[in-house]
Backbone as JSON, one array per atom type, in Angstrom:
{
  "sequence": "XXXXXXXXXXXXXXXXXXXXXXXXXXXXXXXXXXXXXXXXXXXXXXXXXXXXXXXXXXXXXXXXXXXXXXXXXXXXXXXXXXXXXXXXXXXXXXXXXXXXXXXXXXXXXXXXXXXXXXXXXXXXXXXXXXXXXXXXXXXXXXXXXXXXXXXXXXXXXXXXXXXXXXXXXXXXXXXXXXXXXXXXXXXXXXXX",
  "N": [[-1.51, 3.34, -18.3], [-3.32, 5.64, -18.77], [-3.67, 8.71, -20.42], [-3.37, 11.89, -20.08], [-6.2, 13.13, -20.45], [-7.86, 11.28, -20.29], [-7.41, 10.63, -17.54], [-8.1, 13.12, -15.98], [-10.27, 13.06, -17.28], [-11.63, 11.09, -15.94], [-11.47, 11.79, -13.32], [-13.43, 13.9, -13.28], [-15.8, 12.69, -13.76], [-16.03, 11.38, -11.0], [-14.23, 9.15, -10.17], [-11.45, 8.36, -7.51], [-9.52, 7.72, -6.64], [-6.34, 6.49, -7.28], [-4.64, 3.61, -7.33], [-2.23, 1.58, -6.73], [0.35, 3.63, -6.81], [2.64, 4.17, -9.21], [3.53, 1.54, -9.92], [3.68, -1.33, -12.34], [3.38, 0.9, -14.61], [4.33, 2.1, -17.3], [7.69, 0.93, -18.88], [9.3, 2.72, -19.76], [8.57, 6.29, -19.71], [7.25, 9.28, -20.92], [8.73, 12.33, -20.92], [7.26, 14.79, -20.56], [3.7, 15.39, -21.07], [3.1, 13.07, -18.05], [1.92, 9.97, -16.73], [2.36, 9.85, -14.4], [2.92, 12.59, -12.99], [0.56, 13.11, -14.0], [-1.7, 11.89, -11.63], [-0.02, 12.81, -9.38], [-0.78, 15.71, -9.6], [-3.49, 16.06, -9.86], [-5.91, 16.9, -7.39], [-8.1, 15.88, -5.87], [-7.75, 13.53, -6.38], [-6.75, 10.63, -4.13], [-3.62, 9.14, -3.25], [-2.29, 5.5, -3.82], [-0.33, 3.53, -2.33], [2.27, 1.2, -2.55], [3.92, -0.03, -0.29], [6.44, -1.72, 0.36], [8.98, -1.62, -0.12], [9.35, -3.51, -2.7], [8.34, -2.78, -4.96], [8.14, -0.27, -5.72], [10.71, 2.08, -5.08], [12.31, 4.02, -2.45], [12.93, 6.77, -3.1], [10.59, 7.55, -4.74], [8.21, 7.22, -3.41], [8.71, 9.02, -1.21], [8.46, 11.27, -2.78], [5.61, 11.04, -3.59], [4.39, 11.18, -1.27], [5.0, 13.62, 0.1], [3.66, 15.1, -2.15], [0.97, 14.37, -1.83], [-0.18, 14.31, 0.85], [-2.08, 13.87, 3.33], [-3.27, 12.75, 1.57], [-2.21, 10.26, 1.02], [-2.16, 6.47, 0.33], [-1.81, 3.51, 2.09], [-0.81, 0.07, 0.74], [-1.1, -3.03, 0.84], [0.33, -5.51, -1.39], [0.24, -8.45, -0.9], [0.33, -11.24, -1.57], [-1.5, -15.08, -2.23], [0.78, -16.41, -1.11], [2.05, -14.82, 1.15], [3.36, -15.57, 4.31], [4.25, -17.58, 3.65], [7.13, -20.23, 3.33], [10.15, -19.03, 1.76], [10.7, -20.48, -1.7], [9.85, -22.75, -4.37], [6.24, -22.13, -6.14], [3.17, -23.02, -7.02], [0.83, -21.22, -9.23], [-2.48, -20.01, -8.56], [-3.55, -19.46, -11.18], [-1.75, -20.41, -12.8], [1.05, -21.6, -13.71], [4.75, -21.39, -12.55], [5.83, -19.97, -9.5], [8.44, -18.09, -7.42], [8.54, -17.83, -4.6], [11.46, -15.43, -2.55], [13.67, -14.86, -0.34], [13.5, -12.27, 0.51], [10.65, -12.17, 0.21], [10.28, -11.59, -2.08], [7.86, -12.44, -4.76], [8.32, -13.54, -8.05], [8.21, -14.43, -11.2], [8.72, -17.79, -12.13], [9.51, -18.68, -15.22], [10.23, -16.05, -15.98], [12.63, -14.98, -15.23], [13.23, -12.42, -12.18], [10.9, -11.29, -13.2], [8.61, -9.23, -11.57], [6.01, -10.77, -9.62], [4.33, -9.97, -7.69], [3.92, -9.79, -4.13], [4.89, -10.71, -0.72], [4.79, -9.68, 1.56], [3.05, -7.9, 3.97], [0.39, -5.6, 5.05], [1.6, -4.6, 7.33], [3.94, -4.63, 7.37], [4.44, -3.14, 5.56], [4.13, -1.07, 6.25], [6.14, -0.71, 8.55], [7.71, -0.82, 7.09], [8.42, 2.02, 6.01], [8.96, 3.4, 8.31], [11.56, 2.22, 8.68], [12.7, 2.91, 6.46], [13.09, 5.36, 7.42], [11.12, 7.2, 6.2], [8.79, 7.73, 7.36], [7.21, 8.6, 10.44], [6.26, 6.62, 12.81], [3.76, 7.02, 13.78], [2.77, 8.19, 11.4], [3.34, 6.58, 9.38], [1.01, 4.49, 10.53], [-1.07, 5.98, 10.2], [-1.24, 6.3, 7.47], [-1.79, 3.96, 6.54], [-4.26, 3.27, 7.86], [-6.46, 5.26, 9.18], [-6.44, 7.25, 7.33], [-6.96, 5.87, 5.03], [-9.37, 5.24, 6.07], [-11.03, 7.36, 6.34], [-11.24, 8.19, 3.43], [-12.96, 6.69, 2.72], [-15.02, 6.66, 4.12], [-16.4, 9.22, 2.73], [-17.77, 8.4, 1.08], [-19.21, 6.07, 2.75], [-19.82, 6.51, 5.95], [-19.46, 4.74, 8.05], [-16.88, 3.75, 7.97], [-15.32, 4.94, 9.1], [-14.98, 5.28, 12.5], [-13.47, 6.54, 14.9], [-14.1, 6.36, 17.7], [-15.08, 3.99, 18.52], [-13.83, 2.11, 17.04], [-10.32, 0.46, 17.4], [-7.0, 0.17, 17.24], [-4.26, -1.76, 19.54], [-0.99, -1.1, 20.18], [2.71, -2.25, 20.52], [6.05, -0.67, 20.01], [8.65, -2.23, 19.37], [11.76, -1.67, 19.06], [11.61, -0.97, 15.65], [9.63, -2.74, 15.08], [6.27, -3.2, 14.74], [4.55, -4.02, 17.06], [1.24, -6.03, 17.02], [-1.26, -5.62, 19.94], [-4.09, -5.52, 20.98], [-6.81, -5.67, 19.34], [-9.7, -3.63, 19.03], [-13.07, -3.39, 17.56], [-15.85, -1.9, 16.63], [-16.57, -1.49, 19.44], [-15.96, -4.05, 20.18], [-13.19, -6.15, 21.38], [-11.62, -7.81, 19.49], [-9.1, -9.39, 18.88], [-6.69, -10.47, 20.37], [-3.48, -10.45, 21.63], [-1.64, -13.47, 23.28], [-4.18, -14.72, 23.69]],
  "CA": [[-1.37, 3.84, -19.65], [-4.14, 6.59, -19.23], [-2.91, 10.22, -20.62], [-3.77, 13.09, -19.31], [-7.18, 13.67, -20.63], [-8.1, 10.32, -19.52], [-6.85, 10.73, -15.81], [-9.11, 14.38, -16.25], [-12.23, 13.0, -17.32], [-12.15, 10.28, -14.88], [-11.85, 12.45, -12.17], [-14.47, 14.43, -13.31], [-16.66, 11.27, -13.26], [-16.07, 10.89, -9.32], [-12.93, 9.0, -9.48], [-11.39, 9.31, -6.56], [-8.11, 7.03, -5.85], [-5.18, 5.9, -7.57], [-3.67, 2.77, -6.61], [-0.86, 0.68, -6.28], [0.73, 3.99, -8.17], [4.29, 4.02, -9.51], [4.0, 0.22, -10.11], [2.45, -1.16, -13.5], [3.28, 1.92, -15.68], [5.18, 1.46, -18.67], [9.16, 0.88, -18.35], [9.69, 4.12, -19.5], [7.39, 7.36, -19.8], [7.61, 10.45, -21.9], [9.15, 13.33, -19.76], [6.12, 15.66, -19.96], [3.11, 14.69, -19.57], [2.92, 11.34, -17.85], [0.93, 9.64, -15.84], [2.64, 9.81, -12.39], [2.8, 13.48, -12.65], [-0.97, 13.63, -13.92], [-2.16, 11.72, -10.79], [0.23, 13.75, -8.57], [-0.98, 16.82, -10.03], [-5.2, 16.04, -9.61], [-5.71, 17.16, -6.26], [-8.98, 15.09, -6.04], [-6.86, 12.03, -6.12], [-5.79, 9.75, -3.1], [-2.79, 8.14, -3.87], [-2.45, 4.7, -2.58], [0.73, 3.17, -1.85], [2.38, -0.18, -2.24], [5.4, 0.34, 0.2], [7.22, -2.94, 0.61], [10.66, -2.31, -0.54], [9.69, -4.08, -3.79], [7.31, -2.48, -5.85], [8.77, 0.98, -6.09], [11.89, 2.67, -4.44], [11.92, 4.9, -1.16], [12.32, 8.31, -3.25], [9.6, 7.89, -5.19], [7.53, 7.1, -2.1], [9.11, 10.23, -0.36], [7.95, 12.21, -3.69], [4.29, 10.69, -3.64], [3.88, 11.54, 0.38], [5.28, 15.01, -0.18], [2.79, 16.01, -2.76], [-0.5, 14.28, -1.51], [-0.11, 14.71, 2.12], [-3.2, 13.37, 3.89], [-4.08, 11.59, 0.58], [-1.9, 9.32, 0.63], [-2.65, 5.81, 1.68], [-0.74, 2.82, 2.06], [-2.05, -0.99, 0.22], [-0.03, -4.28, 0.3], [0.31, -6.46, -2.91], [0.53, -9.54, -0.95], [0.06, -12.6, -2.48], [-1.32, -15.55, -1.0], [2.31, -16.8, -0.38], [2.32, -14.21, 2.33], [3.41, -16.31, 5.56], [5.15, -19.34, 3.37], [8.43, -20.19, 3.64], [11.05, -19.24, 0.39], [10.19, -21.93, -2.28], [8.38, -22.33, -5.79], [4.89, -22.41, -5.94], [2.07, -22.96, -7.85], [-0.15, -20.06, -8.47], [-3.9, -20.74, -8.9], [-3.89, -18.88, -12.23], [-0.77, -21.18, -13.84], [2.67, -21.08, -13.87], [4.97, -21.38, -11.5], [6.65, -18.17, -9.03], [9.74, -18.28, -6.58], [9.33, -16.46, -3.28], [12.66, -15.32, -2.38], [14.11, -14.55, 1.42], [13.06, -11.01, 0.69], [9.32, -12.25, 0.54], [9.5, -10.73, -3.51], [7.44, -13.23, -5.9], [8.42, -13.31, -9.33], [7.56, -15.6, -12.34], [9.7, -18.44, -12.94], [9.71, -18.85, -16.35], [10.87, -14.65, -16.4], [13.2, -14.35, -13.55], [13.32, -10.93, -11.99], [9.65, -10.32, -13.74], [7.64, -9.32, -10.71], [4.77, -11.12, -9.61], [3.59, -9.61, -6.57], [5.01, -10.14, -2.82], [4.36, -11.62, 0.75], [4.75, -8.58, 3.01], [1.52, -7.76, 4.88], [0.43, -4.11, 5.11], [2.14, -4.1, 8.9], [5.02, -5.12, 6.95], [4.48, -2.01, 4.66], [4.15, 0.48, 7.41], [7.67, -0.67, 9.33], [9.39, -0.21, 6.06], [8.18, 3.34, 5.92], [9.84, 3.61, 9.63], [12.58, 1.52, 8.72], [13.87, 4.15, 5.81], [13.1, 7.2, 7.74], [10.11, 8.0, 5.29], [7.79, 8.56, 8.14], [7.11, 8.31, 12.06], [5.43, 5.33, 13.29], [2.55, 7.38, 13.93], [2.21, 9.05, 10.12], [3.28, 5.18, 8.65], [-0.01, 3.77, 10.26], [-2.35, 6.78, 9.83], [-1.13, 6.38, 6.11], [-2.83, 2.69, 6.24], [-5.57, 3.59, 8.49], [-7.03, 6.78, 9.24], [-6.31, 8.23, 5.82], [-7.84, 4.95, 4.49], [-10.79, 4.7, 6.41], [-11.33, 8.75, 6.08], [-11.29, 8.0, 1.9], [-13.82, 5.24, 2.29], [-16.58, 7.4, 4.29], [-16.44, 9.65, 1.84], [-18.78, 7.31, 0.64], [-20.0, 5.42, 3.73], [-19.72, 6.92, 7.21], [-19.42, 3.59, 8.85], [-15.73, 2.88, 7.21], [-14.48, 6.02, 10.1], [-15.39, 5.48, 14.3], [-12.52, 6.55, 15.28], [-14.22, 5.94, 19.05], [-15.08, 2.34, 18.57], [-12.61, 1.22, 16.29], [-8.67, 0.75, 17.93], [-6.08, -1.06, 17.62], [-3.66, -1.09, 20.54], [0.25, -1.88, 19.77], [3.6, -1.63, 20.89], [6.96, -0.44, 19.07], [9.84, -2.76, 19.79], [12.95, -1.22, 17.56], [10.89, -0.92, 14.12], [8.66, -3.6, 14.73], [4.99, -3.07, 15.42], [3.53, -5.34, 17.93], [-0.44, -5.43, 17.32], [-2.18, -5.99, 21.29], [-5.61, -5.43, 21.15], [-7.86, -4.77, 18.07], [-11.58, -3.29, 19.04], [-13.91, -3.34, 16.54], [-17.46, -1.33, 17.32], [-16.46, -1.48, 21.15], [-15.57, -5.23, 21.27], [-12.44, -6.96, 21.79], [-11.69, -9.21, 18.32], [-8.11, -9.71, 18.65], [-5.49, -10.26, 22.26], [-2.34, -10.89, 22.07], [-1.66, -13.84, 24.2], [-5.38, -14.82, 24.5]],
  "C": [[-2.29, 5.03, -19.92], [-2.94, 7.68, -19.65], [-3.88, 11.16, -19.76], [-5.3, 13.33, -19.5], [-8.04, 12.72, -19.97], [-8.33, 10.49, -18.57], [-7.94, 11.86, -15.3], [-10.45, 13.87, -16.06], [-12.78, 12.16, -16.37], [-12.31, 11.18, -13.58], [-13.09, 13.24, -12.06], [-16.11, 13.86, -13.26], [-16.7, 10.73, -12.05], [-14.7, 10.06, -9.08], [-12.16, 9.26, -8.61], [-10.01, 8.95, -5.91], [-7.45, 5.99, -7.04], [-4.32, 4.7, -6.88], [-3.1, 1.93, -7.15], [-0.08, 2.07, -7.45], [2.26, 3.94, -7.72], [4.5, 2.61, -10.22], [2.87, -0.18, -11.69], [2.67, -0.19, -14.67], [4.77, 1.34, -16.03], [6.77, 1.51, -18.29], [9.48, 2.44, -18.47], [8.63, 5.03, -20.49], [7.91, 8.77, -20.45], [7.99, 11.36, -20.35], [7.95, 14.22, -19.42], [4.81, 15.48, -20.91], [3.76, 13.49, -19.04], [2.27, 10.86, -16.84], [1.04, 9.37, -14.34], [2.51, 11.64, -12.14], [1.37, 13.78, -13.15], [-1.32, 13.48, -12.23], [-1.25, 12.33, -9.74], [-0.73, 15.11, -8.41], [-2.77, 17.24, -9.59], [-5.1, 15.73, -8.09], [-7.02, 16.32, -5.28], [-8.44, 13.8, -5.97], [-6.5, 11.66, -5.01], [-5.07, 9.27, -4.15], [-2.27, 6.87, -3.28], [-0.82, 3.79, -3.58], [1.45, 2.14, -1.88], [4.16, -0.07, -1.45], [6.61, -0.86, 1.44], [8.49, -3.18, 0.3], [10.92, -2.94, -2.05], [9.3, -3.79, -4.92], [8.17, -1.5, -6.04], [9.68, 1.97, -4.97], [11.41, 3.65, -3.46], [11.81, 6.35, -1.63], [11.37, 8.54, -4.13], [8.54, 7.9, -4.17], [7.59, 8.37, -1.53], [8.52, 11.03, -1.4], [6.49, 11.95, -3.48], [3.89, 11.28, -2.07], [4.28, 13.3, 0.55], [4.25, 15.87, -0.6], [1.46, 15.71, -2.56], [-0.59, 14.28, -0.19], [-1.07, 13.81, 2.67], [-4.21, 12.48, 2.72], [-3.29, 10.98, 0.34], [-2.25, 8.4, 1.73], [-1.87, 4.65, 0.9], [-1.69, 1.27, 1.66], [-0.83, -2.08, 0.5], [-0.53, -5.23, -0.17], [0.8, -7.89, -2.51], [-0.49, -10.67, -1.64], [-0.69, -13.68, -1.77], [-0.22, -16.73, -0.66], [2.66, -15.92, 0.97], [2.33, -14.92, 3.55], [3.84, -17.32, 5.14], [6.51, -19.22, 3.6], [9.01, -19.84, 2.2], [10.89, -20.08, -0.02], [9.92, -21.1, -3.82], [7.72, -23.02, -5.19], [4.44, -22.18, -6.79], [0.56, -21.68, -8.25], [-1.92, -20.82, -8.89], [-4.17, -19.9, -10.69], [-2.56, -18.98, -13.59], [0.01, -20.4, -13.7], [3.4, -21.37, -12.21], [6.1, -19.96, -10.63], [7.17, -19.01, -8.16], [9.44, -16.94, -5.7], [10.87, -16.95, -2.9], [12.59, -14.9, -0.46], [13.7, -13.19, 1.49], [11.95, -10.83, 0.68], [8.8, -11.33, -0.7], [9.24, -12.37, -4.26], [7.62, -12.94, -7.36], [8.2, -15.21, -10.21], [8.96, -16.43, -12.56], [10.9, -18.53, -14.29], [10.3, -17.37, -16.9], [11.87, -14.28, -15.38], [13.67, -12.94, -13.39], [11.55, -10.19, -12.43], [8.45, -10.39, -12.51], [6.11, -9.55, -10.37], [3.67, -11.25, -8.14], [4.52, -9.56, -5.22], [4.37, -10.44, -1.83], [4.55, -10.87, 1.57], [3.25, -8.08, 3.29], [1.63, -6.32, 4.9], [0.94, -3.84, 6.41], [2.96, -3.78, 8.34], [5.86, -3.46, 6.31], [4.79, -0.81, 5.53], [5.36, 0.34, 8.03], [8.51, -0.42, 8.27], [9.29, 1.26, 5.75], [9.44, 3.55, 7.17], [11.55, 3.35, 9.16], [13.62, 2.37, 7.6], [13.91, 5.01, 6.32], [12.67, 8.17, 6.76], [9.26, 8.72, 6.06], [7.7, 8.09, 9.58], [6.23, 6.89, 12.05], [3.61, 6.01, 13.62], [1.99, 8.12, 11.88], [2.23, 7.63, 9.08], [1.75, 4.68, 9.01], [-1.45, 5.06, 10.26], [-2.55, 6.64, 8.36], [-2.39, 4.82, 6.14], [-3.85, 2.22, 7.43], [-6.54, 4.35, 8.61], [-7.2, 7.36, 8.13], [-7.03, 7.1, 4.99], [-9.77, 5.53, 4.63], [-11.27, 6.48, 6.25], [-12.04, 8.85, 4.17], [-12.47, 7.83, 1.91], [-14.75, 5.87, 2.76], [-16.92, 8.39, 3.93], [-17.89, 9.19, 1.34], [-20.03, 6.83, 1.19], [-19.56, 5.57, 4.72], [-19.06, 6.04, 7.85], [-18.13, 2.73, 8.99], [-15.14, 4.2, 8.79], [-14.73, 5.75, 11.09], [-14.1, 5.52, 14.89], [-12.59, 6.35, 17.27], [-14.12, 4.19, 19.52], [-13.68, 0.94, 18.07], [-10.73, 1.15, 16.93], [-7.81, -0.17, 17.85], [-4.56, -0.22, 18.56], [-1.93, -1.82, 20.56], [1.64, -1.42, 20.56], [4.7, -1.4, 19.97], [8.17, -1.03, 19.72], [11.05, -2.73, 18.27], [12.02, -0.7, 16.68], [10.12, -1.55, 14.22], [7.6, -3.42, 15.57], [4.46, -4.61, 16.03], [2.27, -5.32, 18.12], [-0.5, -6.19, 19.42], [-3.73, -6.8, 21.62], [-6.02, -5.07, 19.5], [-9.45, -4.98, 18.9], [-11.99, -2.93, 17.9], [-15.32, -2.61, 17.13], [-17.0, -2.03, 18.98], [-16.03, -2.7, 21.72], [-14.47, -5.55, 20.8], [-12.53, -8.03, 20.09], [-10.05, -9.64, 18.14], [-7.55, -9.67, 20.25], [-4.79, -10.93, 21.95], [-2.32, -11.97, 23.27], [-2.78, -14.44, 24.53], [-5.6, -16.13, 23.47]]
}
């Protein structure tokens, strides 16, 4: 709901990343200003990403990666239903939600009123691939590299691009993690 002057002064206060945008803002927005084309527009902005298919459509996605290039970065709004089977469930903060076969959570008692989802940020990055938004290499730089680049901004220690790796394969669309190194050791093997 910020306006423009808002969106302004925060940035000018160090603000520095926009996220989950597109999702959250009002059903419908005045034509000029508004607050997707502010935070497009502030060049100072990352824009971070929720790109699951459920949150917000593939050409707004394709518009958001267009105009922030290397600032955009990719987040997923899972829940922790992420890895259950289709069902209702109980949330810890009342009420009850319905994951669906598409792994979207919504509120019971509103059906259709979205209440998060169960896709994993891998999840997020193959559906980039999977529309032919971006390469398999520009999907996980979006929720890596361009992350961890943001974050040492800050604190150095969020970037080693020597130490840090994860090592995967691409079968069809689907990422297969391998290996993850962390500072030089071994914290994940496939198989192990």
């Amino acid at each position: 709901m910020a306006n423009s002057g808002q969106i302004a002064a925060a940035v000018k206060a160090g603000i520095s990343l926009a996220t989950h945008v597109g999702n959250g803002v009002p059903l419908q927005l005045p034509r000029h200003p508004n607050i997707l084309f502010d935070i497009l527009a502030e060049e100072a902005l990352y824009a971070c990403l929720i790109t699951d298919g459920i949150h917000i459509p593939a050409s707004f996605i394709k518009v958001v990666m267009k105009s922030k290039g290397e600032h955009t970065l990719l987040v997923s709004d899972a829940t922790c239903f992420a890895g259950m089977p289709p069902g209702e469930y109980q949330t810890h903060i009342g009420g009850t939600v319905i994951l669906d076969n598409g792994k979207r959570v919504s509120l019971k008692s509103t059906p259709g009123m979205l209440a998060g989802a169960a896709k994993s940020l891998l999840e997020n990055v193959e559906y980039l691939m999977a529309q032919n938004l971006a390469s398999v290499g520009e999907s996980w730089k979006m929720a890596s590299i361009n992350v961890a680049k943001m974050l040492a901004k800050k604190d150095a220690t969020f970037y080693n691009k020597q130490n840090d790796l994860v090592i995967f394969q691409l079968a069809e669309k689907e990422i297969q993690v391998q290996t993850v190194i962390k500072n030089n050791r071994i914290v994940f093997e496939r198989n192990s």
